[in-house]
Every structure is written in C-alpha cells, then in structure tokens.
Steps between C-alpha positions, in 0.01 A plus 500: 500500500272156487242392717384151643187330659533251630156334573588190749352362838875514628552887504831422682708329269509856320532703757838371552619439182417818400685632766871323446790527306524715136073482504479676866739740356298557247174512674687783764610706198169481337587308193277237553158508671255225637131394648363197628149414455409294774248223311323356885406898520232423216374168662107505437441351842643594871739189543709652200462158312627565171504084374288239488478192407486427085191391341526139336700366825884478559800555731540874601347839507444736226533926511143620473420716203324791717818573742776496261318699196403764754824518619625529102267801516615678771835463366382691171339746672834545737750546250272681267515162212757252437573219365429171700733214544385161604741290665423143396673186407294487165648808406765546271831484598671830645832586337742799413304588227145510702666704754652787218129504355324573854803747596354693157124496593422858590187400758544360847566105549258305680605162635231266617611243718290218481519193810337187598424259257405760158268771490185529343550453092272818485758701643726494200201722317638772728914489382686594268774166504596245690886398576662242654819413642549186354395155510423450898226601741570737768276559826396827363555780259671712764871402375458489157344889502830581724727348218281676220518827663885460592596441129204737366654822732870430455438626100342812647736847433668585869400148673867358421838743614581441131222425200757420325546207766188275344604548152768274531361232727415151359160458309495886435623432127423094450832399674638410842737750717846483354684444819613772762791537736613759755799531693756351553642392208581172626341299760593126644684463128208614314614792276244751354596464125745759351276610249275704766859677673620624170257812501475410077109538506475346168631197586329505823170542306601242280574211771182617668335417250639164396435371847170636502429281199726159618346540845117482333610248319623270797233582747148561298545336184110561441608901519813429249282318252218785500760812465792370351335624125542813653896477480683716292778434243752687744388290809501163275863626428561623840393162629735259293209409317564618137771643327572841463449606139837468252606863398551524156871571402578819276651450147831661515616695184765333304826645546766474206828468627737429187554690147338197307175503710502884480588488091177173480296795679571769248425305210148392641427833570594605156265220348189597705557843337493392149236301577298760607562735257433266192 
C-alpha cells in the first residue's frame, strides 16, 4: 500500500482523480491511500491570504513562506513523515525512471503544489526535491502532482489487474512500447502481423523486441542514442544490424578409399614406429 498528500489550495482536483478509473479502484480496495492538506487553513490572518506581493517589485503574487511551510508540517505530522515533493518548473524533469525511484521510497509522498507567480525561495529549505514536467509553466502545481502520483501508484503491488502489465510498457526498460493489437485480425485491410497469430513465443518475443528498438529509434532518437549501448550482440543480430558469428567447420577424418592409399598408410605407420623406437 502507498500513501499521498497532497498539500494544494485546490483540494478538488484530487478528490476526483483519486476517485476514477484503475486509481479509484485502487483507492476502494485499499491499495492506495490519500490526504489533502488544505494550505488557506494555515493563513496567519482571517482573510486566508496566503500571497503577497514580492519584495523588489514585479508582475504577480508570490506563496508566503508561513502558510505553505505550516501546511508542509501538518502534512508530516499527518502521515507520520514523508518525503516532500515540490512541484515546480525549476525542478528536474519527471520521467520513468523518477517515477520507479519514488514507487521504492518506503515513507509517504508529499506533493506540494505551489500557484501564483513562485513561492517564497525559503520554502525549498523545507523539501526534499523539486520536479517538473517539462519546459512550460502551468497555472499551478495541482496537475503536475496528479500526473506524479498517477505514474508513482501504477508501480505499486495490486494497483494494476496485472504487475506484470507496467513491466512491459514504454520507458519501463529505456525503450518505447513495441506495438500492440487485439482482435480482429484484420481491420479496414490492416492485418495484425503473422508473427503475433503463430502462438511461437520466441519469435513473438523476438519481433517485440525489434520493434521496440526500430520504434525508439524513429520516434525519440534522443532515447535511442542514450540506450542503444545497452544492446546486446543477439538484439544487434536480431535487428539486421551485425552478422551472426561464422561457425567454425569440423575437420573431417580422412577416409582411404583405394589399396594404394591404404598400402601409403601402412608404410607411414610403420616409419613412425621405427622412429620411435630408435
């Protein structure tokens, strides 16, 4: 089981996410569990004001420091520790990889969402990292902490019908999804290819993985160039790519087939024996 907080001014963009599809199944069978720390409920004053304007001048409002770090707090206390999340476009850039090592982290994940112009740079004395979605600005932290926890509680035991179903999916070993069909076998013209009907799983893993690799290639070349050291001689071979090795031919034993090859034969084994005894 894994836990979420989500600590946001926009409770409700959780609520229902949390609540649909493979996560709400989830969240019904107990597999995953949530909180929401509701940052205005820490406001130091009674209109809730939890931004102000930034010191130095400029367009915007900025997340005070006294709201959102209380709020960080509570969230410790709540979940009994964790390990807090910023959500911020100066973070570094979620991927596969970021989600595996959260899925691993045996403490609760806390997701700050941060909105407005910034926050407070004394905030960030109070998280443990930072991510971002990528290079654009959002309204608020609210969707990137759904996406987070999405791919985060999908590599949790019991959250998928299969675990073996996110194994296989594209990033979870460097590469892109080979692709996938269903029935029928043909559609408008378009056959599924004959490799997947012949029940040969060899083969089947073999072409799987061969258009795992081609499809990388085509569509994120910057994914190709960083794993493609990590291709074996087999897929190399597999691929068209190199050769497979020559197998080295056996000497055959000479066979004598007339009297004067059998007589030459005689005599040189006669020689080697007088050589050996002299």
């Amino acid at each position: 089981m894994g836990h979420f907080c989500f600590v946001t001014l926009f409770g409700s963009y959780f609520e229902t996410a949390m609540h649909s599809s493979i996560i709400g199944r989830a969240v019904e069978r107990g597999r995953i569990t949530y909180d929401i720390v509701q940052i205005r409920d820490f406001a130091p004053d009674k209109y809730r004001r939890v931004d102000d304007a930034p010191y130095g001048g400029g367009a915007g409002q900025v997340m005070k420091p006294e709201p959102l770090v209380s709020a960080i707090e509570s969230a410790k206390e709540k979940c009994g520790g964790g390990h807090v999340v910023l959500m911020s476009p100066q973070g570094q850039v979620f991927d596969q990889a970021a989600a595996q090592r959260l899925s691993r982290l045996d403490k609760p994940i806390i997701l700050v969402c941060g909105h407005y112009e910034g926050i407070d740079e004394r905030v960030r004395a109070f998280v443990d990292e930072e991510i971002s979605l990528g290079s654009f600005v959002l309204t608020g932290g609210e969707l990137g902490a759904l996406v987070v926890s999405d791919a985060v509680s999908r590599l949790w035991p019991g959250v998928l019908g299969n675990d073996d179903s996110s194994a296989d999916e594209s990033f979870s070993d460097g590469w892109l999804e080979y692709p996938q069909y269903t029935r029928p076998a043909e559609f408008r013209g378009m056959r599924v290819p004959e490799v997947l009907l012949n029940g040969n799983h060899g083969e089947i893993a073999k072409w799987r993985r061969c258009e795992s690799v081609r499809r990388t290639q085509q569509r994120r070349p910057d994914l190709f160039v960083k794993n493609r050291d990590t291709l074996t001689q087999q897929d190399r071979i597999w691929l068209g790519w190199e050769a497979p090795p020559k197998k080295k031919k056996r000497r055959k034993p000479a066979v004598i087939t007339t009297e004067s090859e059998l007589s030459d034969a005689r005599d040189g084994e006669k020689n080697h024996e007088t050589q050996n005894n002299n």
